[in-house]
Structures are given as structure tokens and as C-alpha cells.
N, C-alpha and C positions, 0 to 999 in steps of 0.2 A: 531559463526553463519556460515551458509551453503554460500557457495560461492555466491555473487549475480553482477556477472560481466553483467547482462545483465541491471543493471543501468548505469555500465561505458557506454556501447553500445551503449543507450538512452541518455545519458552526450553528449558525441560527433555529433550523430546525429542532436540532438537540437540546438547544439551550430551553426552548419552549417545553419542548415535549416531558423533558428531565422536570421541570419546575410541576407543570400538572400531575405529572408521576408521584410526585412526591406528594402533593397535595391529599391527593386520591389515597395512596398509602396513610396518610396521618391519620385524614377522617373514617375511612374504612379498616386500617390494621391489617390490610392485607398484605401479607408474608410476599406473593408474585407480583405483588405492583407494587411495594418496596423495590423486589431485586429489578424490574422493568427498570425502575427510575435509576439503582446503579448503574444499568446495562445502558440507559442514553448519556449517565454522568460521565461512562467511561468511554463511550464515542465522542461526549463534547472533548475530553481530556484528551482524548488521540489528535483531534483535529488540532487541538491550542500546540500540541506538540508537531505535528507533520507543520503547519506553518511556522513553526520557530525552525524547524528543521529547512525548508524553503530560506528561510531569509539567510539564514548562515553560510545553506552550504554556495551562496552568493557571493560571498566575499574573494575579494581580486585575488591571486597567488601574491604570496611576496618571499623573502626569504627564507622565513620558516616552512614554508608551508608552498614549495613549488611548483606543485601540480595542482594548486588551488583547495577548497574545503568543499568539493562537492559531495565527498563521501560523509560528510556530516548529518547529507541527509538518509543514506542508507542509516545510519548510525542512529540517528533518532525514530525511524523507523522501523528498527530492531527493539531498541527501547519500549516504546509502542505497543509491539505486537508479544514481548516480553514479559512485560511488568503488567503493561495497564490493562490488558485483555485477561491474563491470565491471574491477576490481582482483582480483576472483578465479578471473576467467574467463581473463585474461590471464596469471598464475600457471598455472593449468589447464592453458591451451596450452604454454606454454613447457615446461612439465614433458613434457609428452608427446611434443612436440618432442626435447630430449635423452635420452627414450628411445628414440625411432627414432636418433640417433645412436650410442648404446650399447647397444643391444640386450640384456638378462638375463633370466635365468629361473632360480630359484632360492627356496626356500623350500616351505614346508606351503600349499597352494594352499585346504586346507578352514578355515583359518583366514578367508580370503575371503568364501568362500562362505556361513559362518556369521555373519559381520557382514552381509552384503548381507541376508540373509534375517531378520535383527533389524533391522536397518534401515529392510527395505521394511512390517516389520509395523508397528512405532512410528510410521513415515512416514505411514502409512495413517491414525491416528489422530489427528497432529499435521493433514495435510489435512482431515479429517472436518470437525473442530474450526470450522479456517477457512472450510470451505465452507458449514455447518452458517450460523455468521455472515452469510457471503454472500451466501445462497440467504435471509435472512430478511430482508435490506435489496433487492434486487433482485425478487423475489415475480415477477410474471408475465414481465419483462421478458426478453430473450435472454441468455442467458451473455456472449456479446462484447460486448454494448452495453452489460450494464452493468459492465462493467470501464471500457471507454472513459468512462462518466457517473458512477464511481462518487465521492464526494468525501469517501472516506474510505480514503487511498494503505496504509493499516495492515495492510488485510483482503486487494487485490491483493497487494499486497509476501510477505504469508504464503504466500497460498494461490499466487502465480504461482512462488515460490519451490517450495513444497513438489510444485507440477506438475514441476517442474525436478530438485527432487529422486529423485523416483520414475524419470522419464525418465532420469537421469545413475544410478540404480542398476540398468535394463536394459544402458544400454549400457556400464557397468562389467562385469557380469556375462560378456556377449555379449566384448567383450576381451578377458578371462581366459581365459574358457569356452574361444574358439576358440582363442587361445595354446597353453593347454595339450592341446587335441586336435588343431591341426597343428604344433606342435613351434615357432611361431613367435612372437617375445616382439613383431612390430610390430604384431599386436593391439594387444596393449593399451597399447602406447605410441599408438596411432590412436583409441584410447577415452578416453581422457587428454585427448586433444585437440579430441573430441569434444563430452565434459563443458565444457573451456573456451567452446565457441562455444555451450550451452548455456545458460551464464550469460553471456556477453556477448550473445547475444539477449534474455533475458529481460533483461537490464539497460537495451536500446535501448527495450527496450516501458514498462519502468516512466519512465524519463529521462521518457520523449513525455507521460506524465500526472501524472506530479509536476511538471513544469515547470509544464505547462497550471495545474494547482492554486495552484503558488504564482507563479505570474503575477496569478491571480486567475479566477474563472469566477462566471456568477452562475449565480443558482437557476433551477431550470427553467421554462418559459412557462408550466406548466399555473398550476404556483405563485404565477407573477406575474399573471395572468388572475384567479387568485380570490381574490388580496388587493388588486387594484383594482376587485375588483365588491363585494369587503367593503366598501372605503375609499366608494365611492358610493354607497353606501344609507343612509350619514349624511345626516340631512336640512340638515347645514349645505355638505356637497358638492354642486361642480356636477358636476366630473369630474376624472381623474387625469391631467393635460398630461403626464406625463415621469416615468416610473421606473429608479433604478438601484438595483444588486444585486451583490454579490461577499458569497461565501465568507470567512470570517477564518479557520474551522476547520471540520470536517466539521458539528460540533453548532452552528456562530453563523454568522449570515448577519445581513450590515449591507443596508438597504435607506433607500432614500431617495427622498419622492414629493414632485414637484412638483404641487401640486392647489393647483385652481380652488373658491375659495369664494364663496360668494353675498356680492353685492356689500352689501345691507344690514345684514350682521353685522357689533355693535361688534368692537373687540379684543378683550375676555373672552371672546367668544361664542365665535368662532375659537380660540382657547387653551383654551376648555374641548372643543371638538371636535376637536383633535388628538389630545387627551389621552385624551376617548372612540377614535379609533379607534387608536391606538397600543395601549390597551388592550385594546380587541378583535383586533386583528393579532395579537397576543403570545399572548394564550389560544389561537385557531383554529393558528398556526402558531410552536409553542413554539422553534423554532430560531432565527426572527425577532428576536435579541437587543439589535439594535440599529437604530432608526429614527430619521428625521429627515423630519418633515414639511412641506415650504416651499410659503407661500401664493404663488399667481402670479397676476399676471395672464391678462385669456385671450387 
């Protein structure tokens, strides 16, 4: 897999940001910068799980397991966008929920204010990072489509996170803010609540593409168009009757071509031409890790 240090980046970030959140929440009691500090606790937790997901879905194929554990990482990456986003969104609400029930207001309010404002700087860099990623994998394409096409859940998971993050430290801010200039604590117990539906949105959006992912999706048409016009300029080809395609992991993609070979070629001949164009699939399209070439009738 392609380097993705810009989740250590986001690891570290969070780990800080979460620790002052919480700080800030103790001494001030504030209901929004409690769930703030859930809300970095559960992007540090995505990130400890997307790199356990990384290392695993690493492991060689062996018998059990013959097209390798790539899908391990769509798999913890469902998890992820499953549980932990949607586990902390519902935390989030709740919390702000029983502060509209018990209403306080109490403590040093610039304690807040100065975690939010270390937060939203680091945040900034923690996003860069991921976007930075993003914008290098997607190139011309729309911002929204290629989140929808992207098939690498690591890089949305950060960055839809880290858009989430900065959004949940406005309207922590804006909670507080107005709390304490109209004297009323259901602010921020409303921004609390806020935050929750925050991340239970962004968790509904990640669920929809990680599913999609570890269901299986193939490689795109442009991709398959020009590895069966490679596969037909072998001169032992007649044409490519039937391709299929899925993802194991964002960097391997299994394909499999049903092709038409000329009727006069012994069996070596055949066997040494699959082996040419398998060879050539792999150079032109280094993700292509896995092929299976079957002769067919036409």
C-alpha cells in the first residue's frame, strides 16, 4: 500500500487535542467541549483501528486465505465508520441531551476558548495532511465524486472526520459563546447535541462506502477498456468475451479475462501467451495483482 503518514499526523493531533478537550470539559463543565473531546477521542480510535487494518490486511496469502487479507482493511474500515463514529455521535447527543435537563453554568469559560483555538489550529494541519493525500489521488476529478469512487475508505475516514471536526468546533464555540452572553447554559447543551448529529451524519456517509468497498467494487471502465485492448494486440488473441474485476484492497485488484484465442494454437502457444499478456497487464497497471486468464470458446 501507498504511504499514508498523513494518519500518523491525524494519530498525534487527536491524541493532543482529545487530552485538552477533556481538560477544558472538567474545569468548565461544559456539556460541548465534553462531546468536542468524544468527538477527537473517536477520530483518535478510527485512526488506532485504520492502522491495525493497514498492517493486517498486509499479510502474504497462504492456504487459508488465497487471495491474500486485503479485504481486512475495507473490513476494519466498516467497523470504523459503523460503530465508532456512530457510537460517538450517539454519546454526543445523549450528553447534551441531559444538559438541557439540568441546565449549569459554572467554571473559567477561557479555558474553552483556548483549547478550541488549539484545536482548530492543529485541526487545520491534521486536514491539510489528509487533503493534501486526497487531492493527489482524485487530480481533475470533483471533490464529491471522488469521495463516492474513492477506494481507499483511510483517506475519506481522516479527512470527512477532520471536516467534522472543525464543523463541531464552530458550533462548540457558537454554544458557549452564546451561553455565556445570554446567561443561558441550553446553548450549549443544543451544541452538544449538535456535535452528536455531526458524527452520526458523517458515519451514515462513511457506512454507504465502506460497505460498497467491502462488498466488493471493480476497477473503473476506463481501466477495463485499456486492459482489453492491451490483452488484444497479442497476436495469439482474437478478443476478450468476459471480464471481471473487484478490489481486495485499495493498491490490488483481482481481474479475470475470459478471451478468445485463435483456433490454431497448440497448448504451449496459449500458455506462453497468457503469460505474455499477464506480464504486460502487471507492468502497464501495477495494482492489477492478480489475474486469471481463461480460454473460451467463441
Amino acid at each position: 500500500m501507498e504511504s499514508r503518514f498523513f494518519i500518523y499526523i491525524s494519530l498525534v493531533v487527536d491524541s493532543f487535542i482529545a487530552i485538552f478537550k477533556f481538560i477544558a470539559a472538567y474545569f468548565t463543565k461544559s456539556s460541548s467541549m465534553l462531546s468536542e473531546g468524544i468527538h477527537s477521542l473517536i477520530d483518535l480510535s478510527s485512526q488506532l483501528l485504520l492502522i491495525w487494518g493497514i498492517k493486517t490486511s498486509r499479510r502474504s496469502p497462504n492456504s487459508e486465505r488465497p487471495f491474500g487479507y486485503g479485504r481486512e482493511f475495507y473490513f476494519w474500515s466498516f467497523i470504523v465508520s459503523l460503530v465508532i463514529f456512530s457510537m460517538g455521535g450517539c454519546i454526543s447527543f445523549y450528553e447534551g441531551f441531559l444538559r438541557l435537563s439540568r441546565p449549569q453554568m459554572e467554571g473559567n469559560v477561557s479555558w474553552n476558548y483556548a483549547v478550541l483555538a488549539f484545536a482548530f489550529v492543529f485541526n487545520m494541519i491534521s486536514m491539510f495532511a489528509a487533503l493534501k493525500a486526497f487531492n493527489k489521488h482524485r487530480r481533475e476529478v470533483p471533490f464529491w465524486e471522488a469521495v463516492v469512487k474513492t477506494k481507499d475508505p483511510s483517506t475519506i475516514i481522516v479527512l470527512l472526520g477532520d471536516f467534522g471536526d472543525m464543523l463541531g468546533l464552530i458550533v462548540a464555540f457558537l454554544g458557549i459563546f452564546l451561553g455565556r452572553l445570554f446567561n443561558k447554559p441550553y446553548y450549549d447543551g443544543g451544541a452538544s447535541m449538535m456535535i452528536g448529529l455531526i458524527l452520526i451524519v458523517t458515519s451514515a456517509i462513511l457506512i454507504r462506502e465502506s460497505k460498497s468497498l467491502l462488498m466488493g467494487e471493480t476497477t473503473s471502465r476506463k481501466t477495463v477498456q485499456s486492459i482489453i485492448k492491451l490483452a488484444e494486440t497479442d497476436a495469439a488473441v482474437v478478443k476478450v468475451k468476459k471480464h471481471f474485476s473487484t478490489y481486495l484492497s485499495p493498491d490490488e485488484v483481482l481481474l479475470q479475462l475470459n478471451t478468445i484465442f485463435k483456433e490454431d494454437l497448440a497448448t504451449h502457444e496459449i500458455t506462453d501467451a497468457i503469460e505474455r499478456i499477464i506480464k504486460s497487464i502487471k507492468k502497464e497497471f501495477p495494482r492489477v495483482k492478480q489475474i486469471f486468464i481463461e480460454p473460451v470458446a467463441k
